[in-house]
N, C-alpha and C positions, 0 to 999 in steps of 0.2 A: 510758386504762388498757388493755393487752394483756392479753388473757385468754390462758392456755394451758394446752394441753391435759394430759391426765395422763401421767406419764411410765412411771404401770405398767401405764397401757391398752393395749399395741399398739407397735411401732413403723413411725412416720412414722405419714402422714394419709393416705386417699384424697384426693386433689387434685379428685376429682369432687362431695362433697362441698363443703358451706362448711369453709373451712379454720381455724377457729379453734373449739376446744372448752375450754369452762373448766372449770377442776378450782379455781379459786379465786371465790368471791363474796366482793367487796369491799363493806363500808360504810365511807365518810369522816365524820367528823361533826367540823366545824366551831363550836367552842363559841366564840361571842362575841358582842357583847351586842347584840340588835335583828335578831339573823340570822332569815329567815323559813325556812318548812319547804323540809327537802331537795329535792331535782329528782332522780328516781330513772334510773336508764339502761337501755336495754330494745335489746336484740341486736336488728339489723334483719333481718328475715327472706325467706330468696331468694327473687326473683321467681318467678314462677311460667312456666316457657315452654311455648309449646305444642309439642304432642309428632310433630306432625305436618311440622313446619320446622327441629328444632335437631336438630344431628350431631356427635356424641363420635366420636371415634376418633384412632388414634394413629400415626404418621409413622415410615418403616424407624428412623429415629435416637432414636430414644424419647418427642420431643417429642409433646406430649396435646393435644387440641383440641375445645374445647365452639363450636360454632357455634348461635347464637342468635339467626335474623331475626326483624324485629319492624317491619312496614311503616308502623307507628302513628310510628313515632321520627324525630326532626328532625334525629338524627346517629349516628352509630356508633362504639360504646364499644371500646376494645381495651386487656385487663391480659394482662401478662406475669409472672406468675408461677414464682419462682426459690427453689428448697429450699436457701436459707440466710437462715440466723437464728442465735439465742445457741445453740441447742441442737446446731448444730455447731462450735460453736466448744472453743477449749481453755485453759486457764489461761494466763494472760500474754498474750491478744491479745483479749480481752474491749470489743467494739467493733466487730472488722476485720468484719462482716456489714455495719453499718450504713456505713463507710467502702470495702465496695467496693459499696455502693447509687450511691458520688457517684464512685467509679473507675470503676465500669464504662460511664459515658456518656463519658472518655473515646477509648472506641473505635468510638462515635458520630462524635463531632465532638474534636478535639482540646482545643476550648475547651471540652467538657464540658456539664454542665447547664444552663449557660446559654446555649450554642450551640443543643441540643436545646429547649431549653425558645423561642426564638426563633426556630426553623424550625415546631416545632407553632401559635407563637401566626401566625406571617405567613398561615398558610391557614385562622383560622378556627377554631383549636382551645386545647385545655388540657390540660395537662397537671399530673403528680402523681408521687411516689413515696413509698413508706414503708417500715421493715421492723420485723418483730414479732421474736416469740421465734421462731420457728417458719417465716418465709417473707418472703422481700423480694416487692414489689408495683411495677410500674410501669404506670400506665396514663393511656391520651390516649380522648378524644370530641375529635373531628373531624367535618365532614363526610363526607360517601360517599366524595367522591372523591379524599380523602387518605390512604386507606386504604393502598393498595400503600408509599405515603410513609413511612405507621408503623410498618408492617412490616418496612419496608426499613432504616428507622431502629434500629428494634429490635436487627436480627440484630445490628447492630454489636456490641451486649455481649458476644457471645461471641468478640472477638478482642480485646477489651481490652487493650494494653499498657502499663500506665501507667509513667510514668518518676519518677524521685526529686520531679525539680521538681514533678509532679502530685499527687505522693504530699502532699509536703509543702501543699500548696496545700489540696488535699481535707481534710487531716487539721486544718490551720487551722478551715477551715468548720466541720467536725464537734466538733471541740471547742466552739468556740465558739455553736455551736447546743445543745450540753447545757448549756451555763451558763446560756445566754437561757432553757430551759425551766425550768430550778432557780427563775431570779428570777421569771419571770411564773405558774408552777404552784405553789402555798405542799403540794400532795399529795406535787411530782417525790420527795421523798427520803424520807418515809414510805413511799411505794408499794415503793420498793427497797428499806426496810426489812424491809418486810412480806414482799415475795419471799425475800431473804434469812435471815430468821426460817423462813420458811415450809418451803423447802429445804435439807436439807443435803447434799447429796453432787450432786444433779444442776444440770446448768448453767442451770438456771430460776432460780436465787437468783441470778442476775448480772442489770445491767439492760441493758436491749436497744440502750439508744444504748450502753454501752460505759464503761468506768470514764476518768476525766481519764489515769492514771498508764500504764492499756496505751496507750490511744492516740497516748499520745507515745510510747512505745517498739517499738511495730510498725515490722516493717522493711519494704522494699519485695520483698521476697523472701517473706514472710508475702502482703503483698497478692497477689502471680503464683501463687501457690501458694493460693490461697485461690479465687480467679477463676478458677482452671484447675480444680480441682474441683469448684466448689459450679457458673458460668458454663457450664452444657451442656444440648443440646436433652434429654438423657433426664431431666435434671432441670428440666422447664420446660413449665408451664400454661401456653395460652396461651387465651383468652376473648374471643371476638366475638361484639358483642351490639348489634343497634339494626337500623339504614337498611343493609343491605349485601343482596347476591347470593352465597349464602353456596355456588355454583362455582365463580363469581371469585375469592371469599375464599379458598378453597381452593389455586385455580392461586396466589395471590400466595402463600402459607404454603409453597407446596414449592418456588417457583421460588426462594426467598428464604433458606428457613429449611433444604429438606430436604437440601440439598447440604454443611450443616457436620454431620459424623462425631459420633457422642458419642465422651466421653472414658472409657477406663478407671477415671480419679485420681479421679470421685467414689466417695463412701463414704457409707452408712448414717450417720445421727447415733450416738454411740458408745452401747451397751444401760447405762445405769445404773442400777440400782434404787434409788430411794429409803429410806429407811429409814423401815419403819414408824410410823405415828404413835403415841406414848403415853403419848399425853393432850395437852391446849393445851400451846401457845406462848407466850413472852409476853416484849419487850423493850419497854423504856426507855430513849429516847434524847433527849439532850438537845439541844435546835438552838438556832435565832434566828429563831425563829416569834414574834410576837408574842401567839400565840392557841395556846391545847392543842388538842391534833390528835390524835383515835382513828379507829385504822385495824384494821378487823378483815376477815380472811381462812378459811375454809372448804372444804373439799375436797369435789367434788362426783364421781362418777365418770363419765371421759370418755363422751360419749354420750347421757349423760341430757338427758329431751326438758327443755328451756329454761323451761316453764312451771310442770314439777315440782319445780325443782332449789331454790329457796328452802324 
């Protein structure tokens, strides 16, 4: 489940900060017969770094940087952090966040995810992506000395070109990964219920992978325009954390990263104000669940410490 943040608290996140605040607590309750008691989910809470080795600061091009050694670690973590999600998106391409998550390796490797994803594993490492409402996520543990390698691997996203053929190919994937989660999640379409119920006016009521209907109809001109704004150092966390020399770390992040310009073309998520609430919500939808599915939803305000919010 994607928690996200409130859309009347603020706009955007500090990226220094953990980046995900919810303004929704969900309960699922699965009614059927022999079910034993729920398993409750508890936000994992950030490491703790000491203050005498980790280095924030931010790069002429805007790109941000937490460095975090940690000489305890058998390898070295590195996320890439990129301000797009649903909540920059716009009606009628409801998806294109989570389909240039799988375009923008791309301009890694022409074969893409799989290319990347098989130059991480040949030295030792793994890899990962995701994206929320709120922020795409790519991140490798490697050993030490593959580090300049992810880096270097990394920048590629920001020159991204994808072509029709890639488009189509990615957008296959992408489809076809929301329908696998619809069948093996019996929550997938409640949950988007719930969001949908929950929002009206801002683009939190959409769901994060992206509806079946935009995704076929996104053009390849949506993707370059989508990658060309959201795809830039001033919009990009980047987190090193473990086994590393966090001067070298450095030299490899400017030798790599500081020499691509930001762009003008990004833009703020667009200010929309939700509409007051007043009073509950409440839909009824009918599916091919074999079992009734309650799903309840509550607004908490962004910020609130984690343990008070129930």
């Amino acid at each position: 489940m994607n928690l996200r943040p409130d859309p009347e608290a603020g706009k955007g996140i500090p990226m220094t900060r953990p980046p995900l605040k919810p303004i929704l607590r969900c309960a699922a309750v699965l009614l059927m017969l022999g079910a034993g008691p729920g398993v409750g989910a508890r936000a994992a809470a950030a490491p703790a770094s000491d203050p005498s080795g980790s280095r924030e600061l931010t790069l002429k091009n805007g790109a941000r940087l937490l460095l975090v050694p940690d000489p305890r670690a058998a390898a070295v973590s590195v996320a890439v952090w990129i301000e797009a999600g649903v909540k920059y998106e716009r009606p009628g391409i409801n998806g294109i966040s989570h389909l240039a998550e799988h375009l923008s390796a791309r301009g890694i490797a022409t074969g893409g995810e799989r290319e990347v994803r098989r130059r991480i594993e040949a030295v030792g490492g793994t890899t990962a992506s995701f994206t929320t409402a709120d922020f795409t996520c790519f991140t490798h543990s490697v050993p030490r000395a593959a580090l300049e390698l992810v880096l270097r691997l990394e920048v590629g996203r920001f020159s991204a070109r994808p072509t029709q053929a890639m488009l189509d190919q990615d957008r296959a994937v992408a489809r076809e990964m929301n329908r696998a989660r619809e069948r093996l999640n019996p929550l997938e379409h409640p949950l988007q219920h719930l969001y949908a119920t929950a929002f009206v006016t801002h683009p939190y009521r959409w769901p994060v992978l992206g509806s079946d209907e935009d995704l076929a109809r996104i053009t390849l001109k949506d993707c370059e325009e989508f990658l060309r704004a959201r795809y830039t150092p001033d919009q990009t966390f980047i987190t090193v954390v473990g086994d590393f020399d966090p001067d070298e770390a450095l030299g490899f992040i400017r030798r790599h990263l500081g020499p691509i310009e930001r762009r003008a073309g990004g833009r703020p998520p667009p200010s929309i104000r939700e509409a007051k609430d007043g009073g509950g919500r409440r839909r009824v939808v009918t599916g091919d669940l074999p079992v009734p599915v309650l799903v309840v939803g509550w607004r908490v305000p962004a910020g609130a410490d984690a343990t008070d919010a129930a």
